[in-house]
C-alpha positions in Angstrom: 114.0 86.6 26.9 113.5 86.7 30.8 115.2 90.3 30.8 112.7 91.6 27.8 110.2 89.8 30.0 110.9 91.3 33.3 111.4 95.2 31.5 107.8 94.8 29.6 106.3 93.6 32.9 107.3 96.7 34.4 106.4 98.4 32.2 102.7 97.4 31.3 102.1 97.8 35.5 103.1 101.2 35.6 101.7 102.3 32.7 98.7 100.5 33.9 98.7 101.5 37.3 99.3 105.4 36.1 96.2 105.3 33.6 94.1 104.0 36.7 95.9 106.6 39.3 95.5 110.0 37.3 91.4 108.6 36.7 91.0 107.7 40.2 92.7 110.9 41.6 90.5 113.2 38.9 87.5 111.3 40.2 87.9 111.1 43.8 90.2 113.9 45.1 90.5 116.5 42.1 87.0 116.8 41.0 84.9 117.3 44.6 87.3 120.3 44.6 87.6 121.5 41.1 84.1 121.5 41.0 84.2 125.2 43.9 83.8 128.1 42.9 86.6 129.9 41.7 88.3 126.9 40.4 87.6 126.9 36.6 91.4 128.1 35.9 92.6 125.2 37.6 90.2 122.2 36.3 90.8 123.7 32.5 94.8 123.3 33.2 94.7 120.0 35.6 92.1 117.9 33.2 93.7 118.5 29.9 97.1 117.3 30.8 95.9 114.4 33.0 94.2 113.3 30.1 97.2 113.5 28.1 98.6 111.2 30.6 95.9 109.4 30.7 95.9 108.1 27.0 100.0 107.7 26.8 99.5 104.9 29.6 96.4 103.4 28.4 98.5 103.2 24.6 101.4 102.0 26.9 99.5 99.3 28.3 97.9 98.3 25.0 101.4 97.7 23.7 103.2 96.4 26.9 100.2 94.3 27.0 100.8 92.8 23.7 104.4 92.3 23.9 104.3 90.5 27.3 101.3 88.0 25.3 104.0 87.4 22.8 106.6 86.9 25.2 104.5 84.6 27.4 103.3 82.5 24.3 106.5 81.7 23.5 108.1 81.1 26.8 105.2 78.9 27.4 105.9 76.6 24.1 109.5 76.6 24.6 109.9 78.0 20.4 111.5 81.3 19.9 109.3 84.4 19.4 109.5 84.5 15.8 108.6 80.7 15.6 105.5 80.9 18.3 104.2 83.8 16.1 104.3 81.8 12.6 102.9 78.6 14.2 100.0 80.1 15.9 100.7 79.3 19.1 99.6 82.7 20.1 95.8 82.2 19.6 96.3 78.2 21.2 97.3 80.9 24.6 94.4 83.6 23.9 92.0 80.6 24.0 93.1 77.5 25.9 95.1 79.2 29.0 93.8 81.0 32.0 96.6 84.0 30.8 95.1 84.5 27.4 91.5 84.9 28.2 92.6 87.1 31.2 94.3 89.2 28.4 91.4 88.9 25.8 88.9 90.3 28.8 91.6 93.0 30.1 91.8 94.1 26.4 88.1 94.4 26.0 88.3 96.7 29.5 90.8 98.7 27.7 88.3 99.3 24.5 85.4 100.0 26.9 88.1 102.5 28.4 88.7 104.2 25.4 85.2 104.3 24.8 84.1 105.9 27.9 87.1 108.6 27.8 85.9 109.6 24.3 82.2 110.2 26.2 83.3 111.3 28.9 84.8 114.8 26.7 80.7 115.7 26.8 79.3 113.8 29.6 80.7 114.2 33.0 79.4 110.9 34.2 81.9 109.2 31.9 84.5 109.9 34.5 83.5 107.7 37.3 82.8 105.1 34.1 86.4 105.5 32.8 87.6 105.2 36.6 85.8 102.0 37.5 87.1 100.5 34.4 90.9 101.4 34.7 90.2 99.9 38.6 89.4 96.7 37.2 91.8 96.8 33.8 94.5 97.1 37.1 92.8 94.7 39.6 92.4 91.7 36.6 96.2 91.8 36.8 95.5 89.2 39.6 94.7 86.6 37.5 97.8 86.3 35.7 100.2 86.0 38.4 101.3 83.7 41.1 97.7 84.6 42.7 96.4 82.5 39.6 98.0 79.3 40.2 96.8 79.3 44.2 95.2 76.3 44.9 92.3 75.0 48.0 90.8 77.3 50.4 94.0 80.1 49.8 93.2 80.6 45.9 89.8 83.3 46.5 92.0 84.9 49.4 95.1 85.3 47.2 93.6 86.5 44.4 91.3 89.0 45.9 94.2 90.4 48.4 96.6 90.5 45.0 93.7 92.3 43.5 93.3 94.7 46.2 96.9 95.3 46.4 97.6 96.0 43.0 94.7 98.6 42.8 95.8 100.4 46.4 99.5 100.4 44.6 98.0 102.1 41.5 96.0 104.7 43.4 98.7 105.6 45.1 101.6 105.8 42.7 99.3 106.9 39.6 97.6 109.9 41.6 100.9 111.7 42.4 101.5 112.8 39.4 98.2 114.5 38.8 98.7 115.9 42.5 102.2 117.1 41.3 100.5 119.0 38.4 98.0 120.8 40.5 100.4 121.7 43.1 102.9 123.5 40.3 99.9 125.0 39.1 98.8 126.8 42.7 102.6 127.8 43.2 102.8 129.3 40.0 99.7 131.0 40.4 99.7 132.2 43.6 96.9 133.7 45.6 94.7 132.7 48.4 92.3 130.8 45.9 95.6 128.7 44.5 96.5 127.8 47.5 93.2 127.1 48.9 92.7 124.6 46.0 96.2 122.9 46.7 95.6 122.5 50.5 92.2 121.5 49.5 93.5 118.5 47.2 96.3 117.6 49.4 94.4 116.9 52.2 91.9 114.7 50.1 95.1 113.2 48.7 96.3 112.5 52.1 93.5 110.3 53.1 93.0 108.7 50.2 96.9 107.3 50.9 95.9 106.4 54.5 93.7 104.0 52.4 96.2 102.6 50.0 98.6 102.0 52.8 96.4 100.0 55.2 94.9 98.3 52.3 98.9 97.8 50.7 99.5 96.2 54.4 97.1 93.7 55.1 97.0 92.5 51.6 101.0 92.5 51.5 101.0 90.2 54.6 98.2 87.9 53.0 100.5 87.4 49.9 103.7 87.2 52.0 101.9 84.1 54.3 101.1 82.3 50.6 104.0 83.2 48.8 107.3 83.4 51.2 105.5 81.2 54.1 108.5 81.3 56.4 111.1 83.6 57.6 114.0 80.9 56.1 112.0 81.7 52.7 112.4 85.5 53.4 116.1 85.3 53.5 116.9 81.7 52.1 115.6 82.7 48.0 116.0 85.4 45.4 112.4 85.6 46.0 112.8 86.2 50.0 114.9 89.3 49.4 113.2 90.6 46.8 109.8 91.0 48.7 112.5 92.9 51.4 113.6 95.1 48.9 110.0 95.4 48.0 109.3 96.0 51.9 112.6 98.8 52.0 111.2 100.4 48.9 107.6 100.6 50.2 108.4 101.7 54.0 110.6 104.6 52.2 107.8 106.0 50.4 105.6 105.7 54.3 108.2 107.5 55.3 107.8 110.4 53.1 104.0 110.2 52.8 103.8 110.2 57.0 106.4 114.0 56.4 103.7 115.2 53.5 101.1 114.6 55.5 101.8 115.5 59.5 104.2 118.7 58.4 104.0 119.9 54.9 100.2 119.4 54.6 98.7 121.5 57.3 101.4 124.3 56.2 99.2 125.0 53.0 96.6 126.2 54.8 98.9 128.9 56.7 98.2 132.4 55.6 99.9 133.1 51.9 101.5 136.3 53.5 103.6 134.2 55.8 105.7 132.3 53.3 104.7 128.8 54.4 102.5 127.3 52.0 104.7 128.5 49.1 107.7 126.3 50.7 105.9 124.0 51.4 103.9 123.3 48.3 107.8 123.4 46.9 109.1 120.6 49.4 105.4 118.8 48.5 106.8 118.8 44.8 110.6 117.6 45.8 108.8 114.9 47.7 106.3 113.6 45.0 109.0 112.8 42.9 111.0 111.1 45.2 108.1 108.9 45.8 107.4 108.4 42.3 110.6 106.9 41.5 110.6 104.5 44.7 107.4 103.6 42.9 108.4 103.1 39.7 111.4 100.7 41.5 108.7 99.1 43.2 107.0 98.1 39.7 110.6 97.3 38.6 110.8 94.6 41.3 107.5 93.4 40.5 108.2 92.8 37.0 110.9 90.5 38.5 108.9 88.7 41.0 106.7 87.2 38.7 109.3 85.1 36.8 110.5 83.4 40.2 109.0 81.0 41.6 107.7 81.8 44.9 109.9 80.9 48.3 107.2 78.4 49.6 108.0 76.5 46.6 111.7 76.4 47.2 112.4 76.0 50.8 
């Protein structure tokens, strides 16, 4: 049961953390360019398929979401998961544990998410809506982790650096594959408008990364000083060198964004007759997807973190 544990873990924060990404990234890079003139053709292509994203995650999370209840009730009784099921002690979690109201409440976000997508197909404003409440579907993860069980003066700094860290994690990750559509878009299409619309987004893109990783930082080190405490917990636990592979995982995908952003970036805005922005929108692609599948192993590590207990605990 801890290995279907770990894998639905993983899966419910990527799926998650992509439903929030591809919102966020419509919202605050895409749209403020989409929305020039001369950029119809691109908004009718990028918004229908991010949508389609959109709704696979947020069905993803929904049943990742339900399976990892399931999994948890019955881990938390001790009963297999057949038994926890017939003897209610599913709706004994939903309503006397911290996890089950946390997932009754994230639930309810994920209605009023579905809600405000559905409005949001004839009222623009609906966007920011569906954005704000994918930010917090993401961010509530908080409270069913290690960040939960944080207690004195540490618990409201845990919790709101876990918070802040998952949400930087998932605007990051879950905005490069929107970004990945729009630049295949531009390359395919060509043109000075194209690639006026990709260097646009890519630069918008760029800082909104600078953000994630200062915020991915600070709140790292916050739940590294509550969590590991002590360099003999760092490399004394399973725990310790999972946050390194964590660390390794993360600084790869720096690595690449600091090359996307310092070389590849200010290419696209090279003249189109030159060649440059065409190759480098291509290398811009090659590098998206690299970083999507450190992230991915990043959520993969995650969704083993949670079953250990912490190295402060241990050492």
């Amino acid at each position: 049961m801890d290995a279907t544990l770990i894998v639905v873990r993983a899966i419910h924060f990527a799926s998650t953390a992509m439903t929030a990404g591809v919102l966020i990234f419509l919202t605050a890079v895409a749209d403020p360019v989409l929305r020039r003139k001369g950029a119809r053709e691109a908004q009718s292509r990028l918004r229908p398929q991010s949508l389609r994203i959109v709704w696979t995650a947020l069905a993803l999370t929904l049943l990742s979401g339900a399976a990892w209840l399931l999994l948890q009730a019955a881990a938390m009784s001790g009963r297999p998961l057949a038994e926890a099921i017939a003897d209610g002690v599913v709706l004994v979690v939903l309503s006397k544990t911290q996890f089950g109201m946390i997932t009754s409440l994230r639930f309810a976000l994920a209605m009023l998410l579905v809600v405000s997508l559905m409005i949001a197909r004839v009222r623009p404003w609906a966007w920011l809506v569906s954005a704000i409440l994918a930010a917090c579907l993401v961010a509530a993860i908080a409270w069913t982790g290690h960040a939960a069980g944080t207690v004195g003066t540490k618990a409201p700094i845990h919790l709101a650096s876990d918070a802040l860290h998952l949400l930087a994690a998932a605007a990051w990750i879950g905005s490069l594959v929107p970004l990945g559509l729009l630049l295949r878009w531009a390359r395919l299409k060509g043109g000075e408008s194209g690639l006026s619309i990709a260097a646009q987004a890519a630069r918008r893109f760029s800082a909104l990364g600078i953000i994630c990783v200062g915020v991915l930082l600070a709140s790292g080190l916050v739940n590294s000083w509550i969590l590991v405490g002590s360099v003999a917990g760092l490399i004394g636990t399973d725990y310790g060198w999972l946050v390194l592979a964590k660390v390794v995982l993360f600084a790869a995908m720096v690595s690449i964004a600091v090359v996307n952003r310092t070389r590849l970036t200010p290419r696209l805005f090279e003249p189109a007759s030159s060649g440059m922005p065409v190759n480098a929108m291509r290398q811009l692609s090659r590098n998206i997807t690299i970083e999507m599948i450190l992230g991915l192993s990043i959520f993969a590590v995650v969704g083993v973190l949670g079953t250990l207990h912490p190295a402060i605990h241990l050492v």
